[in-house]
N, C-alpha and C positions, 0 to 999 in steps of 0.2 A: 290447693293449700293457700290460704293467706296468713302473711305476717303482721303480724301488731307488733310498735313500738310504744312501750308505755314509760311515760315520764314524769318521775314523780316529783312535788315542790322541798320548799325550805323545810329546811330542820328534818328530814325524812329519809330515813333511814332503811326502806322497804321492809318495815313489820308485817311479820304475818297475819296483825288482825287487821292492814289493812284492803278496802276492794281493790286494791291494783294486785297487790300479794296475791289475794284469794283467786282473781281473774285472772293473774297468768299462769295457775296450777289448773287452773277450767279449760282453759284456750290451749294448753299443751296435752291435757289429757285427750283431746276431741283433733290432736294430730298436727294444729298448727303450730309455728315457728312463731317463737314470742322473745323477744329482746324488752325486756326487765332491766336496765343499767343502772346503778351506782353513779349517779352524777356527782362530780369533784367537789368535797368539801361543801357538803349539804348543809352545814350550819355555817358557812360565813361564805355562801357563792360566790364565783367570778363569772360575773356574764361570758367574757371571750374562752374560759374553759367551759361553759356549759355549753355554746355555740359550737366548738370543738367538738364535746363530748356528743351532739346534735347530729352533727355531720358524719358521724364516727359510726354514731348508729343507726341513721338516717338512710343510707345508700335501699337502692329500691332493688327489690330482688328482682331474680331476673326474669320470672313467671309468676302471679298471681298476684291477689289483690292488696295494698300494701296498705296499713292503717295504722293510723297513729291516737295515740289518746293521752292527753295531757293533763294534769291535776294541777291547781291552783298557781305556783311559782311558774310552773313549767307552763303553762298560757302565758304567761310574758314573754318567756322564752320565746316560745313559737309565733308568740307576734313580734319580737323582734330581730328575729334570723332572718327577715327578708329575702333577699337573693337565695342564705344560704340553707332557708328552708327545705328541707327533703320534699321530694314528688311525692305525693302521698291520693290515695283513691278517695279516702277519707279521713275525716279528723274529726275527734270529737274533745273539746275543751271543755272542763270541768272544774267546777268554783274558784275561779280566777279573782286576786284580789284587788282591790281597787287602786287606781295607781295615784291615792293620798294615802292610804292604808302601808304601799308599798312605799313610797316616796319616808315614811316616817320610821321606818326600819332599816337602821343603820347598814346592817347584812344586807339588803337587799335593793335599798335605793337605787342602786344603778341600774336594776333592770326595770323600772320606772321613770328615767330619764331619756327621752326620746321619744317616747313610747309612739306611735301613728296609729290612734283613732280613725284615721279616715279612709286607710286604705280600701280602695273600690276592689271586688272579684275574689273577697278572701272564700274559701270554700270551706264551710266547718262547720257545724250544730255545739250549740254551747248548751249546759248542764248546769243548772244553778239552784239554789238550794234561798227561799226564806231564811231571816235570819243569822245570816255566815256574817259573825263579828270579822272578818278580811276583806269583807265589800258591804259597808252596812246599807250602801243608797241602791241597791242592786245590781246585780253583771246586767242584768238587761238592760239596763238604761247605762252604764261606763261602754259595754263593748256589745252585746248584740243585737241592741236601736243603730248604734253609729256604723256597725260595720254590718249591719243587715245580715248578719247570723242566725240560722235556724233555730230557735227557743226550744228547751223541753226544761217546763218550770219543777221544780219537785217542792211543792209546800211540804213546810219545816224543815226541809232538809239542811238548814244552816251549812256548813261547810264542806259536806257531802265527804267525812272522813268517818274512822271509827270512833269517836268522840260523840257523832250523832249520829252514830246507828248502822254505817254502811263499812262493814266487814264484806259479809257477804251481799250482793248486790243483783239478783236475778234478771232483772227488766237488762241491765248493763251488760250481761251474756247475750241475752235476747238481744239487742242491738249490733253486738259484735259480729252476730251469724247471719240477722238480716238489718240493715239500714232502713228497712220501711217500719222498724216496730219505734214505738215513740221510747225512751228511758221516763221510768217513773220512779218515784222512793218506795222503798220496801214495807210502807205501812199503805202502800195504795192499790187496790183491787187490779 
């Protein structure tokens, strides 16, 4: 059995039209252990409670493959738990915003300040989307050039939410169960 921890960004409230909603109702039917959490005060975050809230749900089980997948806020997140990052088998970070994007929202500034670009040996495949008004210059070039991060581009997928298109998320299952299939957007063959 493996566990997915899924973490969702600002203002997010875990709608059921969104793919994190829809993939942890996929990922429980098919028998694994999925940690879904309510991170503190989603409309006006505190980095050291979200850190908290990380570590809280973070711990690695005590058998099987432990996964983590992060959506746009919650990639900051994850890159700035350092230490207090969970052991994770894998990670998958997904439309992450750019930290002028983040830097200019009041709510969120702080997890924007500090931020380490350059950390060497981060282990993680990023998911980025054309178009995502939160990173207009692209995640590839803010965080998966600098941190040598495994790319899986999704043309048009702009912010990789239900807003543009990703409720349901197929390729994103397909990756959950094997690491070697690439994530595509759902208008892609």
């Amino acid at each position: 059995m493996t566990t997915y921890l899924i973490l969702h960004g600002f203002q997010n409230r875990r709608p059921p039209a969104h793919w994190q909603h829809w993939l942890a109702g996929k990922l429980r039917e098919r028998g694994h252990e999925v940690r879904y959490p309510q991170l503190p005060s989603p409309d006006a975050p505190v980095l050291d409670e979200w850190l908290d809230a990380l570590e809280e749900h973070g711990q690695r089980p005590a058998e099987g493959e432990f996964v983590v997948l992060a959506h746009s806020l919650s990639v900051l997140l994850w890159l700035r738990a350092g230490d207090r990052r969970p052991d994770a088998d894998r990670v998958l970070l997904v439309a992450p915003p750019s930290p002028g994007v983040t830097a200019s929202i009041p709510e969120i500034a702080a997890f924007a300040d500090g931020l380490d670009l350059t950390e060497a040996g981060l282990k993680a495949r990023l998911v980025y989307g054309d178009g995502d008004p939160y990173c207009p210059e692209g995640a590839d070039l803010h965080y998966g050039i600098p941190l040598g991060l495994d790319l899986d581009h999704v043309p048009t997928g702009e912010h990789l939410n239900p807003d543009s298109g990703y409720g349901e998320w197929p390729s994103l299952l397909d990756w959950c169960e094997d690491p070697a299939v690439r994530v595509r957007g759902n208008e892609q063959p």
